[in-house]
C-alpha positions as CSV (number, residue, x, y, z in Angstrom):
1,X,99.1,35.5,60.1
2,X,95.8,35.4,60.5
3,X,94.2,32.3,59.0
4,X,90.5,33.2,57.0
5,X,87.4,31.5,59.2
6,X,83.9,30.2,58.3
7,X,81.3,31.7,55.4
8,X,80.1,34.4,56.8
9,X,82.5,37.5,57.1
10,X,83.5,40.8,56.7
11,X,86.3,41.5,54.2
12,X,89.8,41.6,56.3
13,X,93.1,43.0,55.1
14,X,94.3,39.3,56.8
15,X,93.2,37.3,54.5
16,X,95.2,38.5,51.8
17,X,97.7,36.5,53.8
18,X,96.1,33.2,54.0
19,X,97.8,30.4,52.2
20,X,94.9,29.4,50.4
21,X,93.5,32.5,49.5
22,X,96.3,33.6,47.4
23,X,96.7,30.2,45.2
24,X,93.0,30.8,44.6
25,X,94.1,34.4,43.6
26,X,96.8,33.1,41.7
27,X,96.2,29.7,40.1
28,X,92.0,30.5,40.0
29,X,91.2,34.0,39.3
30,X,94.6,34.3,37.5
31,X,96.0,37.8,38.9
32,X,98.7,39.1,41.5
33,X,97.0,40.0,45.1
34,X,96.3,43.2,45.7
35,X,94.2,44.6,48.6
36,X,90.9,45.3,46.5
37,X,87.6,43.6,47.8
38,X,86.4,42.5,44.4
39,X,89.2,40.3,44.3
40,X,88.3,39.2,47.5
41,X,84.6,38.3,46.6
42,X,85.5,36.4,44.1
43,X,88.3,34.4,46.0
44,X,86.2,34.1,48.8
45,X,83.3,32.7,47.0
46,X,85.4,29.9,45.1
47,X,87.0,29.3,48.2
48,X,83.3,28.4,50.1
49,X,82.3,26.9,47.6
50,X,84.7,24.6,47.3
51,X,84.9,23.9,51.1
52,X,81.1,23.2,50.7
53,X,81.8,20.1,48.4
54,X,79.7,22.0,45.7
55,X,82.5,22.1,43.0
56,X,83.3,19.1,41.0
57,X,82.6,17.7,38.0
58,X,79.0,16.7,37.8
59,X,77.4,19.9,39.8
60,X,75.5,22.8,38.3
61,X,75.5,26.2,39.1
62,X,73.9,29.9,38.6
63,X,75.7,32.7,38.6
64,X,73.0,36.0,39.4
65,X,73.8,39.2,38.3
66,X,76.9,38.1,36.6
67,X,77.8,40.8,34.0
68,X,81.0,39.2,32.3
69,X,82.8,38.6,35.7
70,X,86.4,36.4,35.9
71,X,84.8,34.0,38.8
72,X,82.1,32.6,35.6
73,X,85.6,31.3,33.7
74,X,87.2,29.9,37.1
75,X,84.1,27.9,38.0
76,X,83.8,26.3,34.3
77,X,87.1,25.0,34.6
78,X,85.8,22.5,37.5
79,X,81.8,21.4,37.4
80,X,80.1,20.3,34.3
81,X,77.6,23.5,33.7
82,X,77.1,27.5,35.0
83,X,74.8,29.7,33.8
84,X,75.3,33.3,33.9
85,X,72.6,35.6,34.2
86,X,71.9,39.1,33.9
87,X,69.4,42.2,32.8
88,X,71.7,42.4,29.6
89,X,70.6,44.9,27.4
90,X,72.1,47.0,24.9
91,X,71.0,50.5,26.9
92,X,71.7,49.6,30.4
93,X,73.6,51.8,32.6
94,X,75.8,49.0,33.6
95,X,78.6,48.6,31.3
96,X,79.4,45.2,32.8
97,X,75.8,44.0,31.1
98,X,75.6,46.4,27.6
99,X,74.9,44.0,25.6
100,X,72.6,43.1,22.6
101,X,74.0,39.3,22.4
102,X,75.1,38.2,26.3
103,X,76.2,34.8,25.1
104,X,78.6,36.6,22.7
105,X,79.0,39.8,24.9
106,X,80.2,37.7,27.9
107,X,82.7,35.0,25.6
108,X,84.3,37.2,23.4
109,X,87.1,38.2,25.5
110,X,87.4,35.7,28.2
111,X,90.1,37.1,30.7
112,X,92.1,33.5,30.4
113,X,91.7,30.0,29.3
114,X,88.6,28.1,30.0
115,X,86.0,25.7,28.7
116,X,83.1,28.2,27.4
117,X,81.1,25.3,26.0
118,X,80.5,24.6,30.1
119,X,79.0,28.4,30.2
120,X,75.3,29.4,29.2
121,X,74.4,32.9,29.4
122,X,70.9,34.1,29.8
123,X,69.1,37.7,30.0
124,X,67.2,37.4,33.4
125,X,65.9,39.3,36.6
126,X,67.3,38.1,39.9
127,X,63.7,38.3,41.1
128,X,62.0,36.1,39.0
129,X,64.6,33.2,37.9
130,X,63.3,31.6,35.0
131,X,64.1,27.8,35.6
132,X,62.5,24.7,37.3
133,X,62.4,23.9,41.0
134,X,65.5,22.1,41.9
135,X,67.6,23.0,39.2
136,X,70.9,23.7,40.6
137,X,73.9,22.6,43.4
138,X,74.8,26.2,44.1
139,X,73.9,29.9,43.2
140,X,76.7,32.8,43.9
141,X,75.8,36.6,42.8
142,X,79.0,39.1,43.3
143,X,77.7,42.7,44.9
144,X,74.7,42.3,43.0
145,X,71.6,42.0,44.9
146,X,72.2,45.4,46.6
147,X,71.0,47.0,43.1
148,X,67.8,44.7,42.3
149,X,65.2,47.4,44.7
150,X,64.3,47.3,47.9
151,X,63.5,44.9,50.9
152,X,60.0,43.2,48.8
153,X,62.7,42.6,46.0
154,X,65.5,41.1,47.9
155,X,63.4,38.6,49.9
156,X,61.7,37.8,46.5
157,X,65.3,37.2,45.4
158,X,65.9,34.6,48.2
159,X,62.8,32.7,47.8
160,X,63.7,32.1,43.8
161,X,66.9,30.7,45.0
162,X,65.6,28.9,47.4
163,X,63.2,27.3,45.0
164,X,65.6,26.5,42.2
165,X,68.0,25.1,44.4
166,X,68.8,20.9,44.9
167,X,67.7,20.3,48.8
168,X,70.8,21.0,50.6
169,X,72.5,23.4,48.0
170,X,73.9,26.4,48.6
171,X,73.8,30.3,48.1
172,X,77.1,32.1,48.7
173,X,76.5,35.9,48.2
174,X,78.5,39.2,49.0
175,X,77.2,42.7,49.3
176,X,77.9,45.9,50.5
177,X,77.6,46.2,54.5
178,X,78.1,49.2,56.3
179,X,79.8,49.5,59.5
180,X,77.1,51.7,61.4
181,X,73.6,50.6,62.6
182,X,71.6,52.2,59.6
183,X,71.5,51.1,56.1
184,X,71.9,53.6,53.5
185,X,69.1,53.4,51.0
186,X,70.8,54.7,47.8
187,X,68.6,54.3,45.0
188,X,69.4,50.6,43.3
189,X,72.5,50.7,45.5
190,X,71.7,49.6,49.1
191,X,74.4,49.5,51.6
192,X,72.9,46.9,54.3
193,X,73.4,47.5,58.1
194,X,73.5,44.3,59.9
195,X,69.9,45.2,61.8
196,X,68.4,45.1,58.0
197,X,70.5,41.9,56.7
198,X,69.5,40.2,60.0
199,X,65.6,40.6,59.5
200,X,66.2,39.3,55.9
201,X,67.8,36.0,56.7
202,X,65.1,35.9,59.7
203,X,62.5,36.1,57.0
204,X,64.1,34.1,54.3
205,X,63.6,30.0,53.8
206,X,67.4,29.7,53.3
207,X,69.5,29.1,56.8
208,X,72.5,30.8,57.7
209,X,75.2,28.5,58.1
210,X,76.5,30.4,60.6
211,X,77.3,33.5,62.2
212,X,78.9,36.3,61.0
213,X,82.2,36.8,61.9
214,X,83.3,40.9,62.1
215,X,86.8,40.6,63.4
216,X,89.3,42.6,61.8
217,X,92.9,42.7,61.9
218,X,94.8,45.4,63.4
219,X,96.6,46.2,59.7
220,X,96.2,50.2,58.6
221,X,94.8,48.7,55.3
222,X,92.0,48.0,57.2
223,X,91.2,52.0,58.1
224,X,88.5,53.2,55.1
225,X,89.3,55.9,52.5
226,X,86.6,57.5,50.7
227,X,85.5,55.0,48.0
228,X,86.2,57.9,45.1
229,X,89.4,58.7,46.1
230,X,90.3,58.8,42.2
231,X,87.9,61.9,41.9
232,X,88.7,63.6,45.7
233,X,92.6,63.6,43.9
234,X,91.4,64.2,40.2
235,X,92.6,67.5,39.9
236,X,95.8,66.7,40.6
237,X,96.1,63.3,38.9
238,X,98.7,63.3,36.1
239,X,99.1,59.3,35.0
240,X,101.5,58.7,37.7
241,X,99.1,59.0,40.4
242,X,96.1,57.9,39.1
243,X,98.5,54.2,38.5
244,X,99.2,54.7,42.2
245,X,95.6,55.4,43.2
246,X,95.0,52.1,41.9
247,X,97.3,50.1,44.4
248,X,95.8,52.1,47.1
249,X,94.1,49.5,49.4
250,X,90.1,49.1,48.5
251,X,89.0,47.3,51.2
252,X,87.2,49.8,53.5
253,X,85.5,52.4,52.2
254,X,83.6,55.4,53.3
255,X,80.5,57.3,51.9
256,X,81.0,60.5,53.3
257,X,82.1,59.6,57.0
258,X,79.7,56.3,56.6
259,X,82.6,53.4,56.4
260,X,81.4,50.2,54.5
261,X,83.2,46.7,53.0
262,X,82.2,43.4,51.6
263,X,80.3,40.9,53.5
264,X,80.3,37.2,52.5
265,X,76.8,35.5,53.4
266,X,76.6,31.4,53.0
267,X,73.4,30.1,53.5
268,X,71.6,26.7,52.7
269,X,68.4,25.1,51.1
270,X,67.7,22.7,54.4
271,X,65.2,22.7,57.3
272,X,65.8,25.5,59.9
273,X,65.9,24.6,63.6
274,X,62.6,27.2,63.9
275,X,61.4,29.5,60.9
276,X,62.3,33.3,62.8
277,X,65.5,32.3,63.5
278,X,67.6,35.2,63.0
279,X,72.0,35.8,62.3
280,X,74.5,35.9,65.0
281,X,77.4,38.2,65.0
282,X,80.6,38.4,66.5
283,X,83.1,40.9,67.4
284,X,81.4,43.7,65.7
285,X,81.7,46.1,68.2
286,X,85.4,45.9,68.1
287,X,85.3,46.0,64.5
288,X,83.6,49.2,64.4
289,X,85.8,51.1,66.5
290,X,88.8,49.9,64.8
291,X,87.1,51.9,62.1
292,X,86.2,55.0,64.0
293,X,89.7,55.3,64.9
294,X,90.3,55.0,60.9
295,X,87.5,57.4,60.1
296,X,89.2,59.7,62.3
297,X,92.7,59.5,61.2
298,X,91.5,60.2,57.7
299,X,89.5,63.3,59.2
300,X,92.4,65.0,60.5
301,X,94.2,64.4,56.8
302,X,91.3,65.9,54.8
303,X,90.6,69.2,57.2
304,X,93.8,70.0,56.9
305,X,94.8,69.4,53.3
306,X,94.3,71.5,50.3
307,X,92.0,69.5,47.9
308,X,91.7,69.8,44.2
309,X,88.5,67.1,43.0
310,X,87.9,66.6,39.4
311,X,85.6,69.1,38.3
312,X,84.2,66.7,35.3
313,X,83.8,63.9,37.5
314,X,80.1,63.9,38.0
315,X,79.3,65.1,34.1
316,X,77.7,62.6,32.3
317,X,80.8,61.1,30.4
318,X,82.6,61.7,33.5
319,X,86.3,63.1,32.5
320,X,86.9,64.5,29.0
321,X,89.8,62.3,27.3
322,X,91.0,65.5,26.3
323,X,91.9,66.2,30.1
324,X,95.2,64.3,30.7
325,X,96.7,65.4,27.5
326,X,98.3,69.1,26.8
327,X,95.1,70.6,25.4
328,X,92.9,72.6,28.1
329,X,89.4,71.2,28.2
330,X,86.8,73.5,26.4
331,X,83.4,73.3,26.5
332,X,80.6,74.8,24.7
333,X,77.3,75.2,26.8
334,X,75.5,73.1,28.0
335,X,77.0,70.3,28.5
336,X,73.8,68.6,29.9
337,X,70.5,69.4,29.3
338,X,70.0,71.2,32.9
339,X,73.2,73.7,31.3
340,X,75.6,72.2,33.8
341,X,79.3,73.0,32.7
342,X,81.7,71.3,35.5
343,X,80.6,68.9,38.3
344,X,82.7,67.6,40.9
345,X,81.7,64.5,42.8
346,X,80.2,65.0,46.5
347,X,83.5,64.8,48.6
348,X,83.6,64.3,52.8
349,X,85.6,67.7,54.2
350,X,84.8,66.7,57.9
351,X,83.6,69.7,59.5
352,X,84.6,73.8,59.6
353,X,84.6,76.8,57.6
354,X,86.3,75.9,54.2
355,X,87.2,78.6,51.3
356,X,86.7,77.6,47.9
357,X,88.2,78.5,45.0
358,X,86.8,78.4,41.4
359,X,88.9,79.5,38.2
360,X,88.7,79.0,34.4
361,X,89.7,80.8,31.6
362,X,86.1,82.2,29.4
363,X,87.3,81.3,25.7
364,X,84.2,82.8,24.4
365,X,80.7,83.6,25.2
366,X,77.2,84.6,24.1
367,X,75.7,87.4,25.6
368,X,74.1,87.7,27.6
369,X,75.6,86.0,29.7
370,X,74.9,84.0,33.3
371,X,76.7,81.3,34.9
372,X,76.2,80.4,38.3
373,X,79.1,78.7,40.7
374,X,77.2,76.8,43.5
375,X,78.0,74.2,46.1
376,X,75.7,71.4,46.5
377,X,75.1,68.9,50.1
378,X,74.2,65.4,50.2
379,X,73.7,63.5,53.4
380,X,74.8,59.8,52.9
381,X,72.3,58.5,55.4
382,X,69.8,60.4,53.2
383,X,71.1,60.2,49.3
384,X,68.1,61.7,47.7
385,X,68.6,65.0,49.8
386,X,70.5,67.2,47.9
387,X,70.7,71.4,48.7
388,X,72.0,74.2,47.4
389,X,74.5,75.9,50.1
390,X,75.9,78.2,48.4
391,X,75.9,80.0,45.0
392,X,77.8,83.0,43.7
393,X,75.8,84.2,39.9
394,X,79.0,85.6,37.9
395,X,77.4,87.9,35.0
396,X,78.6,89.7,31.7
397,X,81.4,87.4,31.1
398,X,84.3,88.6,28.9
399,X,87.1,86.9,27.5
400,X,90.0,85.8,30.0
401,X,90.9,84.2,33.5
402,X,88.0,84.4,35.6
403,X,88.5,83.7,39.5
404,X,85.4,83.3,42.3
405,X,85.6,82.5,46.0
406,X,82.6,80.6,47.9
407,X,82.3,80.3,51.9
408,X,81.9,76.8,52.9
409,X,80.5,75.9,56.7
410,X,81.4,72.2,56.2
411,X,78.6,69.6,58.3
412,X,80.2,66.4,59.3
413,X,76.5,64.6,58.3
414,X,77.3,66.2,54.6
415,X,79.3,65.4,51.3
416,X,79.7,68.3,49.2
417,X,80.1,68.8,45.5
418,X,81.3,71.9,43.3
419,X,79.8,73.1,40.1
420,X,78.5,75.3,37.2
421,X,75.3,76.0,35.7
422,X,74.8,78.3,32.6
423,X,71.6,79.9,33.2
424,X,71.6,82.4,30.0
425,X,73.5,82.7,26.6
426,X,76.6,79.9,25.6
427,X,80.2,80.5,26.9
428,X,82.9,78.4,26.2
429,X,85.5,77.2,29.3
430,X,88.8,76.4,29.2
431,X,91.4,75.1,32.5
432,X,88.9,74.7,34.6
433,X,90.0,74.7,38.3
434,X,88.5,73.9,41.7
435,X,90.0,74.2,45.1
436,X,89.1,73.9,48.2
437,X,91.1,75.4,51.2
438,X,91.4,74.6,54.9
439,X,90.2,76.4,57.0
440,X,92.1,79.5,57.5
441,X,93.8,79.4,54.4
442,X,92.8,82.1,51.5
């Protein structure tokens, strides 16, 4: 057993099996264990926080980016006030903050027992935190600050907390960190290589508390799978698997072959030895080829395996309800306002010449008809790349099964995604189905 060490770390199958971790889990947070790292942020932020001393009766805190998380009704239990905060708004893409009340939004269906008198809730932009100078003991924020912009905004974050924090209070924080030396720049989702998080603590008036330690266990819940494994299975998924895709460990992840996890950053409102300083790390380079070795495994799975991805997953709504039951999906074009019928999500296929399959059943149609099968790249590294690699135009659609086969040459850089576009007339879809071959196979 590997016992869980310091503030500042990456998120480790071990500590799942550290003592005090799982009564936090249990008695706190009120759920079994289970190897997902949202769990883990939130045990692992209780858990500093109430190493730091900063939980107790008479202390104050802000919660940043809090949607209507389970850590807000753990901490109320234990310090006399927390305010949540959040852009809530009743058209947000975030679902965690739709809201057009938050104070109701966020107390109407608290996930146990727990003093909401103690918990204020207040519309508010992590960059421009609208309270006093000195106002709180501690500030938290859950995988949040990754989605507030880009570097201006997130050392415009840590100077607000800085300013509304007590002298010697505390900022516990996790985020997304990824494994390799880059960080990915995904529109309002940043996932921070340690080069990038290291010039932001360098240039931030909070100090690290100290450095950050990479280790990892040697567990194989530790090697990353891709972080939409639901939609790389969808296909396939009946309710029995997509209940067992949910016990699958979630702890590293992978966009595209790019493998990423949680990281847990402590630092404190209090005088730095010399303003500059920058964040130590340690055993990252073992870390990071425990995860090669994981990457790789899960390469030699997917260029050999027959994969069947959701073809609705990247719609809009996502997956019709419709889908799961006995009724084939139909559709009447379009679905979106570009005319796209069916949309995978971008899936990793490693590398090599892939054959992919495309069937569906034409219910109906307009003519004349033209629908066009394509396959689409994105490079991780690069999100807002995406190219068309190859399209087959299928005209004068008539009723009945309709079967079409593209040529893949897979890039290891690249994710790829399957879809539909209707380009003239309406046609109506049912069973749609999407397959994609190993190499070899036809």
């Amino acid at each position: 057993m590997v016992p869980v060490n310091g503030f500042n770390k990456l998120c480790d199958a071990a500590d799942w099996f550290d003592p005090v971790v799982g009564e936090i889990i249990r008695t706190e947070l009120h759920e079994t264990p289970r190897f997902h790292r949202k769990q883990w942020e939130f045990a692992l932020i209780f858990r500093s926080l109430r190493r730091l001393g900063v939980v107790h009766p008479r202390s104050r805190g802000l919660s940043l980016g809090s949607g209507r998380e389970r850590l807000l009704f753990t901490l109320i239990a234990h310090i006399e006030q927390l305010v949540a905060t959040d852009l809530y708004n009743p058209e947000t893409v975030w679902e965690t903050a739709r809201a057009m009340d938050p104070e109701q939004f966020v107390k109407a269906e608290p996930p146990f027992e727990a003093p909401l008198e103690r918990l204020a809730v207040r519309h508010m932009d992590m960059r421009e935190i609208d309270f006093p100078d000195r106002s709180f003991d501690f500030c938290y924020s859950a995988c949040a600050v990754e989605h507030i912009g880009g570097y201006q905004d997130f050392l415009t974050h840590l100077n607000e907390v800085y300013r509304v924090l007590k002298p010697g209070g505390y900022y516990v924080l996790t985020t997304e960190f990824h494994y390799g030396e880059e960080t990915i720049e995904d529109p309002n989702n940043y996932v921070f290589g340690f080069p990038y998080l290291n010039r932001l603590i360098e240039e931030s008036p909070l100090a690290p508390t100290g450095p950050l330690d990479a280790r990892l266990a040697s567990h194989s819940a530790n090697f990353p799978l891709p972080g939409n494994l639901q939609h790389v299975l969808g296909a396939d998924a009946g309710r029995l698997t997509g209940c067992l895709i949910e016990e699958v460990p979630h702890i590293q992840l992978m966009k595209g072959k790019q493998p990423f996890t949680s990281v847990m950053i402590t630092l404190q409102k209090r005088e730095r030895p010399a303003f500059g300083t920058g964040w130590a790390q340690v055993h990252l380079e073992q870390s990071r080829e425990w995860i090669r070795l994981g990457v790789e495994r899960y390469r030699r799975w997917v260029e050999r395996s027959r994969i069947a991805p959701d073809p609705f997953a990247a719609l809009p709504g996502g997956r019709p309800g419709s889908y799961f039951s006995h009724e084939p999906f139909t559709t009447n074009q379009p679905v979106t306002e570009d005319g796209t019928v069916f949309h995978t999500d971008y899936i990793w296929l490693g590398s090599g010449r892939r054959p992919v399959q495309v069937a569906f059943e034409v219910r109906g149609c307009q003519e004349p008809t033209l629908l066009e099968v394509r396959i689409h790249s994105l490079e991780p590294l690069r999100p807002q790349r995406v190219q068309e690699v190859a399209v087959r135009q299928v005209q004068g659609l008539k009723p009945g099964r309709v079967q079409q086969e593209l040529i893949l040459e897979a890039s290891d850089a690249c994710c790829y995604a399957v879809l539909a576009k209707c380009r003239q007339g309406k046609v109506s879809l049912a069973g749609v189905d999407v397959q994609v071959l190993p190499s070899g196979e036809a």
